[in-house]
C-alpha positions, 0 to 999 in steps of 0.5 A: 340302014342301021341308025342309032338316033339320041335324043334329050342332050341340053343346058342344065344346071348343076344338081339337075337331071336329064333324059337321054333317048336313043331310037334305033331303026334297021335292026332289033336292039333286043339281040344286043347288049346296048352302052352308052359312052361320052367324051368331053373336051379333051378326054377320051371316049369314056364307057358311062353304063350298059345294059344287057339285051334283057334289061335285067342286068346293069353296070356303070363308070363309077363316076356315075353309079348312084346318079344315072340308071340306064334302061330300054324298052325293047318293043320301042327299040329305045334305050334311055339313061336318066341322068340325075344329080349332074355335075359340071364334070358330067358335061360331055357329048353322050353316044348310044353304041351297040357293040357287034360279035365282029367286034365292030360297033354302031354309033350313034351321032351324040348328044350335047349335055351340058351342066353349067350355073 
């Protein structure tokens, strides 16, 4: 059973930082390009950073380039963005998604951030 599990959402205050984790289990994501979206209140599901199956290549929102660096460790099947300099417009709730050849995705259940004084 595939699952996509994220972790490390909460409270922060603006200018601070936060560590997204997403775990997958059920397949390997070292055959997959692997994107992190998020989607406040709203708004549309936006595409926030991705990653290619090595690690060795990278591309993000530009809303977001500078502040946050996606990463992933194969041999933990974990992808990860940190998030740093967050600002209140960054609140949202962060989905890990690994995009299918069929065109389908794999979604995980989100994450809440919040950047709040």
């Amino acid at each position: 059973q595939v699952q996509l599990v994220e972790s490390g959402g909460g409270l922060v205050q603006p200018g601070g930082s936060l560590r997204l984790s997403c775990a997958a289990s059920g397949f390997s994501i070292s055959y997959y390009v692997m994107r992190w979206y998020r989607q406040a209140p709203g708004k549309e599901r936006e595409l926030v950073a991705g990653v290619t199956r090595t690690g060795r290549s990278t591309n993000y929102a530009a809303s977001v380039k500078g502040r946050f660096t996606i990463s992933r460790e194969n041999a933990k099947n974990t992808v990860y963005l940190q998030m740093n300099s967050l600002r209140p417009e960054d609140t949202a709730v962060y989905y890990c998604n690994a995009p299918l050849a069929d065109g389908g995705d794999w979604w995980g259940q989100g994450t809440q951030v919040t950047v709040s004084s």
